[in-house]
N, C-alpha and C positions, 0 to 999 in steps of 0.2 A: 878442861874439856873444851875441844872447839869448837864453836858456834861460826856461822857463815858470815859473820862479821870480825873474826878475829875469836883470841882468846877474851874470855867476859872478863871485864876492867873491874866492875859493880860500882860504874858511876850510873848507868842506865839501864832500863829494863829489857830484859831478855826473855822470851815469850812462847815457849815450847809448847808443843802437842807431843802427846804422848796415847798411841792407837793400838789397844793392845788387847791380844784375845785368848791370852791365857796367862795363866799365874807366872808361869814361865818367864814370859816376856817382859810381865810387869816387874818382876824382883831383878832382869838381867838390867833395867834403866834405874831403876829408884833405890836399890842399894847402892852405886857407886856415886849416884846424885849428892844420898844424903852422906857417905863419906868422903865426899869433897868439901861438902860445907863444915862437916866437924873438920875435918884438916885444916881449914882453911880460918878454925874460933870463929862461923859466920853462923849468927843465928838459923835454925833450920824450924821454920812456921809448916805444919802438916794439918790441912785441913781436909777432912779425905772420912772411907767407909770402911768397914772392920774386915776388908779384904788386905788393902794397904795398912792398915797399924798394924795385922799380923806379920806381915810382910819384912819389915821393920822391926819389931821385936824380935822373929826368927833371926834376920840378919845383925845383930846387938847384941842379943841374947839379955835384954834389959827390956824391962816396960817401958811403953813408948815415948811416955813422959819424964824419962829420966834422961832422952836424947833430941828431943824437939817438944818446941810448945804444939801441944796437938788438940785438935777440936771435932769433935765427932761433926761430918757434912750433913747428916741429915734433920741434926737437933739445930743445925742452922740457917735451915731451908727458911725463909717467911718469905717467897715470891722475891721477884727478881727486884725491884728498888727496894725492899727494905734488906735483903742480903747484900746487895753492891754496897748500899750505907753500910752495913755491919764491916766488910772488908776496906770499904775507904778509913773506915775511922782506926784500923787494926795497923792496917798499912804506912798510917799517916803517923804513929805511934810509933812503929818502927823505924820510920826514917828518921824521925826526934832524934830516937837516937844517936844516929847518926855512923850507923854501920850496915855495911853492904847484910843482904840475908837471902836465903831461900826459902821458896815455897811448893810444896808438891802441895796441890789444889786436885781433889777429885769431887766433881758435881754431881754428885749420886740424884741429884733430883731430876739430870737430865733423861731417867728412865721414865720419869711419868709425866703425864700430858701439863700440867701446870708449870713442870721447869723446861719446855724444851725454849721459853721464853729466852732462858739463858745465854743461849748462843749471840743475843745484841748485847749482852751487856759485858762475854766476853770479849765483842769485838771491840767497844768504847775504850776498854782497860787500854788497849795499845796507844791513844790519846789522852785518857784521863791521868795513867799513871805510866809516862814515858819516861819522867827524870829520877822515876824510884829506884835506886839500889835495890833492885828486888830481879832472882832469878827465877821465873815461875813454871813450874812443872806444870802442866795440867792434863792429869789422866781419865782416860773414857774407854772403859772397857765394851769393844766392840757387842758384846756378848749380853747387855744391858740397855743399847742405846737401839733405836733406828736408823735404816741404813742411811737415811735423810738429815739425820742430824751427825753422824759421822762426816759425811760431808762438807755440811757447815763448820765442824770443830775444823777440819783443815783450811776453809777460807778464813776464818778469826785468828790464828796463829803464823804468827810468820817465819818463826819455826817449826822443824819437825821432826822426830826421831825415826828412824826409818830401819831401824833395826839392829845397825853399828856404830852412826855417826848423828851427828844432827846437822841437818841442812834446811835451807830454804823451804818454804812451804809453794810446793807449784802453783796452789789454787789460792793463794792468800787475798787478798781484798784491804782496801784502808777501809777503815770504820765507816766513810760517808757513802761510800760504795756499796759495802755490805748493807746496811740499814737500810739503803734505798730498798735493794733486791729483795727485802723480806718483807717491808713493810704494805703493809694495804695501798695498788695505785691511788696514782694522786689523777683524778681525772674533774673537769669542771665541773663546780655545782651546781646542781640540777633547776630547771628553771622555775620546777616548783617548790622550791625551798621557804622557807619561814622564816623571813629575814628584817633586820631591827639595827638602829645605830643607838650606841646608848651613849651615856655619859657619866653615870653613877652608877658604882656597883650594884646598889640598891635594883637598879631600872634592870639589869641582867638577870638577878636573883627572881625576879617579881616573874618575867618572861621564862623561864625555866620553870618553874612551878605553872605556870599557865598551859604551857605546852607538852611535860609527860604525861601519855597515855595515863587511866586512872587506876590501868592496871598493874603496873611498877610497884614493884614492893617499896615501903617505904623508906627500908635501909638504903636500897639504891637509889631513889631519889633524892635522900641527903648524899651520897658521893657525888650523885651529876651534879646538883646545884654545889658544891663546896667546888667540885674541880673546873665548872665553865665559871665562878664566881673569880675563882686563883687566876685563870686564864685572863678576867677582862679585866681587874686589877693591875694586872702586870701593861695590859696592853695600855687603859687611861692610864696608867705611869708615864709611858712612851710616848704618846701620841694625844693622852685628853679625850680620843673619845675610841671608841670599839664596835667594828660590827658585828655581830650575830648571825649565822645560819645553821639551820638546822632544817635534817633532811635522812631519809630513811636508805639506806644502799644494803640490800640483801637480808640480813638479820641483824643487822646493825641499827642502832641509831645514832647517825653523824652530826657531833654538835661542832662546830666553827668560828675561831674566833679570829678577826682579822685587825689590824693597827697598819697605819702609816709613820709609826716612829722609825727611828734607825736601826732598825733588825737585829736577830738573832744567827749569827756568822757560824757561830760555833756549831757543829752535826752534832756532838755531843752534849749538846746541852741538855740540863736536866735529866739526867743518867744520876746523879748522886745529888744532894742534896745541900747547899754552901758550908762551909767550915761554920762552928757553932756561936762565934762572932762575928759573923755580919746581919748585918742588919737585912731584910728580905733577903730575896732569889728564892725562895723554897716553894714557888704559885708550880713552876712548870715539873718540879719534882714529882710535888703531890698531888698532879692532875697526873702523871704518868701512873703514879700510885695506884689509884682510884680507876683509872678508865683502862680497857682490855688492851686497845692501842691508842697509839699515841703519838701523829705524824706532824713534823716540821719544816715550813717549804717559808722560801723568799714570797712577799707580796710587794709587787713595789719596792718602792725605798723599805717597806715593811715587812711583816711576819704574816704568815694563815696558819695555826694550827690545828690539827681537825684532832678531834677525842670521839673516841668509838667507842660504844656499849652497845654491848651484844641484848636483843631482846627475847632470845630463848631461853 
């Protein structure tokens, strides 16, 4: 199959949209898909909803398990950082091995309001996982999604199936691009803010209990203080001490944490969570985890991260 790069080598990842509004359409791309990867003895990984396994099976004439490792998408919905973990660590498994594979990926979660999140964390994939042997389908049935997040599938993909061939994505975006565009502005903060340098974690945890309204449920109060805690941790690592703002913008409550250490380069960062031997990286994870958003801007020589919780 060509791809707008040439024919696919499977030293690198290849990153298809696939937009499609009838059954029709969907069996004329994803049966020749996955018989290219059987021809080709290339693992075929199907993570998808009981529209595409059927699809599959009719085209086989076998369960779908006896032709690709296949994982029902909706029993692997858990929100969008602990799914990107579930597929880094799938992915990462794969390549072990050390053979090129395909994957036809459908986000069945992007029909309801808790996954339309998804669309950041498909755009990071084209940066987290660029050197994976990995061919990736990924299908969105028009007919499921919004017309707003169709759109987005075509900026995250830089490919795209267009009905005969697969080409270029016109509307495509790098990761740093995209993310910005979606993300909550980054505008100064506000001069009435609530703001504190600290120097021990301790001193941050204390001021976060001091400062949520008394009305906060208590479970949410343990994720803000654990995720502004991850945050100022990370930052006295870098820098020795961290400052604190906190500040109200619309239904939100904005907590911010600032460092003059040597920054965070990377747009992707904190999208997945470190490989399971290293020692930290996992504060800026599981503040994205925890809090609704989760924005990354230069400060200085340093970082500002803000974490959003919504207060309705």
């Amino acid at each position: 199959m060509a791809t707008t790069a040439g024919e696919w080598t499977g030293d690198r990842l290849a990153h298809e949209a696939l937009l499609c509004e009838s059954d029709d359409q969907l069996r004329a791309r994803i049966r020749p898909f996955a018989e290219q990867a059987l021809d080709a003895g290339q693992e075929l990984v199907v993570v998808a909803g009981e529209r595409v396994r059927t699809v599959l099976e009719e085209a086989f004439g076998v369960p779908v398990h006896q032709v690709a490792d296949f994982a029902d998408a909706d029993a692997q919905w858990a929100g969008g950082p602990q799914t990107m973990a579930w597929y880094q660590s799938s992915l990462t498994t794969l390549r072990e091995a050390g053979r090129p594979w395909r994957l036809i990926a459908e986000a069945t979660w992007m029909a309801h309001p808790d996954g339309e999140v998804w669309s950041r964390y498909d755009a990071v994939v084209n940066a987290l996982f660029a050197d994976y042997p990995c061919y990736s389908l990924c299908v969105h049935d028009r007919r499921r999604m919004p017309s707003h997040l169709a759109q987005e599938f075509r900026r995250v993909h830089p490919l795209l199936w267009d009905g005969s061939r697969t080409v270029s994505s016109p509307d495509y975006q790098a990761p740093e691009a995209f993310l910005r565009s979606v993300g909550p502005a980054w505008h100064p903060a506000p001069d009435d803010r609530r703001s504190a340098t600290v120097t021990h974690a301790g001193e941050a945890r204390s001021l976060v209990r001091s400062a949520l309204p008394a009305w906060v449920r208590v479970d949410r109060a343990d994720e803000v203080q654990l995720a502004v805690h991850e945050l100022v941790a990370n930052a006295l690592e870098a820098a020795g001490e961290a400052e604190i703002n906190l500040w109200q913008e619309g239904t939100a409550m904005v907590w911010e944490v600032r460092d003059d250490g040597p920054g965070l380069h990377d747009p992707v960062v904190g999208y997945v969570p470190p490989p399971p031997d290293t020692l930290g990286g996992r504060g800026l994870w599981l503040a994205r985890s925890l809090a609704d958003e989760a924005v990354v801007r230069p400060h200085g020589p340093g970082t500002a991260i803000r974490l959003y919780f919504s207060t309705t």
